[in-house]
C-alpha positions as CSV (number, residue, x, y, z in Angstrom):
1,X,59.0,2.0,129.7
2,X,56.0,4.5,130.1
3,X,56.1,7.6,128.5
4,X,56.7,9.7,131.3
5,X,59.6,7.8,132.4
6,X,61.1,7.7,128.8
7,X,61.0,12.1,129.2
8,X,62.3,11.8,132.2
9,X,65.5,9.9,131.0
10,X,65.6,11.8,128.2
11,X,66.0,15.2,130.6
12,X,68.4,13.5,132.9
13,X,70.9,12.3,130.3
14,X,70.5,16.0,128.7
15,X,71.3,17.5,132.4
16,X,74.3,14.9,132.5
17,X,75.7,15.7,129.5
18,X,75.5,19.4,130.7
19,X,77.0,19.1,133.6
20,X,80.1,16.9,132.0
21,X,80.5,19.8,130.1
22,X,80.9,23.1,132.6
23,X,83.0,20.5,134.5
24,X,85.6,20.4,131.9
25,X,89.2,22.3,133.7
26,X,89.2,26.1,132.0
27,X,91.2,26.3,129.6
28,X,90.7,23.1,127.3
29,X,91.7,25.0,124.0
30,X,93.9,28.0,123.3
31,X,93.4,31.6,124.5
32,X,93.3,34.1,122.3
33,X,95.0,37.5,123.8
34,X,94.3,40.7,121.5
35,X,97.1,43.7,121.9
36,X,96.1,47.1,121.0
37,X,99.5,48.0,119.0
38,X,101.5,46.2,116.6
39,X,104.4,43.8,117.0
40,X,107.0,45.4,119.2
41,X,107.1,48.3,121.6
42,X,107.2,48.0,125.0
43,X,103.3,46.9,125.1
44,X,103.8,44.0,123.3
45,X,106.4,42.7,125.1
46,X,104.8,43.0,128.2
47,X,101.8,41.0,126.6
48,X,104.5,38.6,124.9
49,X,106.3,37.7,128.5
50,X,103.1,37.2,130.2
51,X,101.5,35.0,127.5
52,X,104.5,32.6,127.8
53,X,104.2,32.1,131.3
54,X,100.6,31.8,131.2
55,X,100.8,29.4,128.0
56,X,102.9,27.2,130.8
57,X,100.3,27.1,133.6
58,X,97.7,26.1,131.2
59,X,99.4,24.0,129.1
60,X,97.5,25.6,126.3
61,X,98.8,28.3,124.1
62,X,98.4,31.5,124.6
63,X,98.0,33.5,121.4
64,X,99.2,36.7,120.8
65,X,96.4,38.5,118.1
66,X,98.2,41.9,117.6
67,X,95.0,44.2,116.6
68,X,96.9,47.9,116.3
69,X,95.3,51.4,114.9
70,X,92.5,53.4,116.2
71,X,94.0,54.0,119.7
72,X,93.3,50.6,120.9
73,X,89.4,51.0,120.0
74,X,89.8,48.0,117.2
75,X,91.3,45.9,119.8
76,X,88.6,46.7,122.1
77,X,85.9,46.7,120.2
78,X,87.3,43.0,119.1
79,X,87.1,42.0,123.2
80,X,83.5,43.6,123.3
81,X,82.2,41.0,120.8
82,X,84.2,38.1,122.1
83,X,82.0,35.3,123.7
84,X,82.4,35.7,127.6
85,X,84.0,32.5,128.3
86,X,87.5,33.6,129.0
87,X,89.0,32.1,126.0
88,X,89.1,35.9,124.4
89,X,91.1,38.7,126.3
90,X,92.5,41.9,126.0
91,X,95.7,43.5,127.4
92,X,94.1,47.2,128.4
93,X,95.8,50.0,129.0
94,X,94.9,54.0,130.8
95,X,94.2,55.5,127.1
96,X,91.8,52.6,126.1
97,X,89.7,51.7,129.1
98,X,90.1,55.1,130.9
99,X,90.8,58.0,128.7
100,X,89.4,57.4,125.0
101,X,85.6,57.8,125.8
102,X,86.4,61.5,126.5
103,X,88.7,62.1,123.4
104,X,86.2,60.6,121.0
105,X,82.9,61.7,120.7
106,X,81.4,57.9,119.9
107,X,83.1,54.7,120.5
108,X,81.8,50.9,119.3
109,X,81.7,49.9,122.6
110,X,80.8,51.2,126.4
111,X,84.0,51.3,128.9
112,X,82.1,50.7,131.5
113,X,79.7,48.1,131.2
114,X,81.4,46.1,127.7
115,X,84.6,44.5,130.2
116,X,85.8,42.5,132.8
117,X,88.4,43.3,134.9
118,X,90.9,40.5,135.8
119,X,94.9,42.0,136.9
120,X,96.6,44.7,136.5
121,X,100.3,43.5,134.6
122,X,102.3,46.6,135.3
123,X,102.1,50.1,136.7
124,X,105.0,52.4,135.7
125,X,105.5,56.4,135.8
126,X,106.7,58.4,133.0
127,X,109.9,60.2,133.5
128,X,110.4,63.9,132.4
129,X,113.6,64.3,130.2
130,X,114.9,67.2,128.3
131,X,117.4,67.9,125.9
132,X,120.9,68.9,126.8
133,X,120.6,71.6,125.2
134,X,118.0,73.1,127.3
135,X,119.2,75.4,130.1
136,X,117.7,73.2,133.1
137,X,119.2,70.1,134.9
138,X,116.5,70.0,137.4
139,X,112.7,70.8,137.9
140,X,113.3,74.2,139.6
141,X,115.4,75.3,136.9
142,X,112.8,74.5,134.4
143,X,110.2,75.6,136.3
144,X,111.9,79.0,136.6
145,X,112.6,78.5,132.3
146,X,109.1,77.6,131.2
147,X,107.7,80.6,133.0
148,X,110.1,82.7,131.2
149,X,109.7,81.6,128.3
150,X,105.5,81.3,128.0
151,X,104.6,78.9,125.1
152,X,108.4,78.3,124.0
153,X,108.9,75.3,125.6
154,X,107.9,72.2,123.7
155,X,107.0,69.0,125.0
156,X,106.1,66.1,122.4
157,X,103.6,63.4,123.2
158,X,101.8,60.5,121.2
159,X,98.8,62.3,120.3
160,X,96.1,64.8,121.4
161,X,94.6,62.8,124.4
162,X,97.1,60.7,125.0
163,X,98.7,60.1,128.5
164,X,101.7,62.1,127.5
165,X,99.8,65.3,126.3
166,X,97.2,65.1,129.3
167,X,100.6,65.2,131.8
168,X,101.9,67.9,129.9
169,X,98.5,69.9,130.3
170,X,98.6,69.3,134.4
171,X,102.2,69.8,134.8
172,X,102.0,73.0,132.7
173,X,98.7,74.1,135.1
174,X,100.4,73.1,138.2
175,X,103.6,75.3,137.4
176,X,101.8,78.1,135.7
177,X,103.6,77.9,132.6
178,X,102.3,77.8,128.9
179,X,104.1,75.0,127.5
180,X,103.6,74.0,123.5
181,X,102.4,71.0,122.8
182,X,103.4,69.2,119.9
183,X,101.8,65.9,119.1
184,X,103.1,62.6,117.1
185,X,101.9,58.9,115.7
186,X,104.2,57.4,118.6
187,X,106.8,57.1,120.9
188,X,109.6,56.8,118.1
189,X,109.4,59.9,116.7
190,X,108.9,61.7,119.5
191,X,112.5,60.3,120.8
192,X,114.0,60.8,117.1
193,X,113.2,64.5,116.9
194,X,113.7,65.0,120.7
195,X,117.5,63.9,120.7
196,X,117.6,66.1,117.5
197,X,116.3,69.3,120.3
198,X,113.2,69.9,117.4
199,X,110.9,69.7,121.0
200,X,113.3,70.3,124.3
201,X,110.9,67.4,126.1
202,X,109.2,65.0,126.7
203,X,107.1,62.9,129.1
204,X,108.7,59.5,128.3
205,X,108.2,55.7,129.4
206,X,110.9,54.7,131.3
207,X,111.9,51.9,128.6
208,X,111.5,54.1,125.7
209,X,114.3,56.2,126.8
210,X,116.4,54.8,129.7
211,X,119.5,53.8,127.2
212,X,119.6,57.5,126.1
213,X,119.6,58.6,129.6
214,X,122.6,56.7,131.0
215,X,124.5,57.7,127.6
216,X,123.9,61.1,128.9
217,X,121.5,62.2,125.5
218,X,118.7,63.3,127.6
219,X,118.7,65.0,130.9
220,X,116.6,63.1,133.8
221,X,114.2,65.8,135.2
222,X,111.5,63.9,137.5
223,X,109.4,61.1,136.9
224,X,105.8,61.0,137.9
225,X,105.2,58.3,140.6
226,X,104.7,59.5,144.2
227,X,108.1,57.9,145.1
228,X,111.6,57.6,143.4
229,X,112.0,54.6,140.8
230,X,114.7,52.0,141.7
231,X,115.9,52.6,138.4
232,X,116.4,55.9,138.4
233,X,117.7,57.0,142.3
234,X,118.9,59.7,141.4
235,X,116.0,61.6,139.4
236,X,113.5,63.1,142.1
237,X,109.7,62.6,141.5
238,X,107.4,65.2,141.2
239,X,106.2,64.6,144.6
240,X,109.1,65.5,146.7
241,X,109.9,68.5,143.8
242,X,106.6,70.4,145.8
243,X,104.6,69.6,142.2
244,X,101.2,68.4,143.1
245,X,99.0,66.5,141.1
246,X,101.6,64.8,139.3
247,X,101.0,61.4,140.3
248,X,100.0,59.9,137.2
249,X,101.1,56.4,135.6
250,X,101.2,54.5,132.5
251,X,99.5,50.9,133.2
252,X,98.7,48.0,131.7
253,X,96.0,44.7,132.6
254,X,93.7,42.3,130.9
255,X,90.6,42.7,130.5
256,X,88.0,39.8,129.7
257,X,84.5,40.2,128.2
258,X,81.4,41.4,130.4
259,X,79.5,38.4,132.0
260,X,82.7,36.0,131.9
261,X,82.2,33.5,134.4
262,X,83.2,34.6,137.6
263,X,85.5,31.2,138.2
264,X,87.1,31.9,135.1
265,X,88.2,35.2,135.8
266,X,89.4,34.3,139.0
267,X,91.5,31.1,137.6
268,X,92.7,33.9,135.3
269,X,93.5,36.2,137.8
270,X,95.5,33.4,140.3
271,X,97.8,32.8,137.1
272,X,98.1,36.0,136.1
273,X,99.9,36.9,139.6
274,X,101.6,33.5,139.7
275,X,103.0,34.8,136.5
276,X,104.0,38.2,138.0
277,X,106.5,35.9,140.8
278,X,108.7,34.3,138.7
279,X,112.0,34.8,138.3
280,X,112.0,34.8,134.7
281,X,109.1,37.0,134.1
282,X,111.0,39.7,136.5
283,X,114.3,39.4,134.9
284,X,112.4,40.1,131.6
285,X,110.7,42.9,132.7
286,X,114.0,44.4,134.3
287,X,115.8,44.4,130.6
288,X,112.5,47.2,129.9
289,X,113.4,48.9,133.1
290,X,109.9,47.9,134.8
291,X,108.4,45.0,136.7
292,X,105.3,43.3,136.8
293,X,102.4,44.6,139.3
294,X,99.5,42.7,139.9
295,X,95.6,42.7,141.7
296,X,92.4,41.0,142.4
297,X,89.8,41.5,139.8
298,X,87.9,44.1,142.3
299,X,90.6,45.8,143.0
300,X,91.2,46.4,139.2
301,X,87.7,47.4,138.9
302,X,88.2,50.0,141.6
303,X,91.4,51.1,139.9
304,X,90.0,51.6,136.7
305,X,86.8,53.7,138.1
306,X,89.0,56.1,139.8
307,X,91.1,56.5,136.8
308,X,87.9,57.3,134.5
309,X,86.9,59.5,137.0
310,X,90.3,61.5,137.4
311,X,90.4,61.5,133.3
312,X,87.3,62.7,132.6
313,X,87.9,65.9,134.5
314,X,91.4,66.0,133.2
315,X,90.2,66.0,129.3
316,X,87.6,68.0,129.5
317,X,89.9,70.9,131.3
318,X,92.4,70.4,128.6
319,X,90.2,70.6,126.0
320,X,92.0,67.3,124.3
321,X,90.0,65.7,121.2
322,X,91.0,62.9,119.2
323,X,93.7,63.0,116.6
């Protein structure tokens, strides 16, 4: 065989070999899925229910790599540096993707450009509850309080910047009230010292504090979707209440590295809301009080801009910085 010919087999069985390889079915090995808090928490299970379902339609696993601290930025930072071949994925969240560039002055990664959108997983409000104690069983009546009483009322959150403290700021401005702020390490401690009437609210997830609220230890005020939750009927939203500008939820998605293949994200994303229909995944999600919502990958993307957008206004007004 001439010389030539000899290359040229050479190069063919090269480009054969190749193309036996990007044929292979995504995924052919485990995926690894980093969480931005620790074990626990309503986060994690969320990320926990999905995995399993997801870990079914592969038929690989699905492995749960709990990267907590730092306001998600370790977690993220982790995604940012993972190969972009879908086998690496994040579950995001509003404060990690949308709020913390504007809370911290330099992060190890850029929110905009370092990610790949691939679903939305669930999309919740926050529900205002008070203490018993206080002298208000609905949002007039605390309306009509907190102007009162200027800078009297406390509200606890999880942090300065976090969703919870940026609410407080807009509901605060929207009424015209000075409320007090008081920030925490977490959602626990809030609860703990807000059934003890240390702060006389909070803005709440819905899991977090929906078996104190039917035992009648915190009073349901409105929650912060533009419509009433179907676990909560009674409780109004701020929307109907005449509160603008209230409309503000707690979400989670996943999130693959930048450049991922496009196919993979979208053999991602078909799963993903796959996942989102079955019956077991929605009975799950019920015993948290919340339910799985789902989107394409551009629709996320959209989502995500918008929310940046509405943040970045939101922080700077507030003057939130990092904790």
């Amino acid at each position: 065989m001439s010389l030539p010919c000899r290359i040229a087999s050479v190069i063919l069985a090269g480009l054969c070999c190749m193309t036996a390889a990007t044929a292979q079915p995504f995924p052919n090995k485990p995926i690894r899925f980093i969480v931005p808090v620790p074990p626990g928490g309503g986060a994690d299970f969320v990320a926990r229910t999905y995995a399993s379902q997801l870990a079914k339609a592969f038929g690989q696993q699905v492995v749960i790599d709990n990267r907590g601290g730092a306001a998600g930025i370790i977690a993220m930072d982790a995604l940012a540096k993972a190969p972009a071949d879908g086998y690496t994925l994040v579950q995001t969240n509003i404060s990690t993707i949308s709020i913390n560039q504007y809370i911290y002055d330099k992060l190890p990664y850029n929110a905009e450009r370092d990610f790949a959108p691939v679903s939305l997983t669930t999309l919740n409000p926050l529900i205002l509850v008070v203490h018993p104690g206080v002298a208000a069983k609905n949002i007039k009546e605390l309306v009509v309080l907190a102007k009162a009483r200027p800078g009297q009322l406390a509200y606890g959150s999880l942090g300065s910047g976090s969703l919870q403290h940026l609410i407080g700021h807009v509901f605060g401005r929207e009424i015209g009230a000075q409320l007090l702020h008081i920030p925490y390490k977490g959602a626990a401690p809030v609860t703990v010292d807000l059934l003890a009437g240390q702060v006389q609210m909070a803005f709440s997830g819905i899991g977090t504090v929906a078996g104190h609220v039917k035992a009648g230890r915190l009073t349901p005020i409105a929650v912060t979707s533009a419509q009433r939750m179907e676990f909560f009927p009674d409780t109004p939203s701020f929307s109907e209440s005449g509160i603008k500008n209230m409309n503000l939820l707690l979400w989670n998605g996943i999130l693959a590295p930048a450049h991922t293949p496009p196919a993979v994200i979208q053999r991602l994303n078909v799963e993903i809301r796959k996942a989102a229909q079955s019956v077991e995944l929605i009975r799950a999600m019920g015993t948290q009080a919340t339910s799985p919502t789902t989107s394409t990958p551009e629709d996320f993307a959209t989502f995500i801009k918008s929310e940046q957008t509405r943040f970045a206004v939101i922080v700077k007004e507030s003057g939130a910085r990092a904790d």
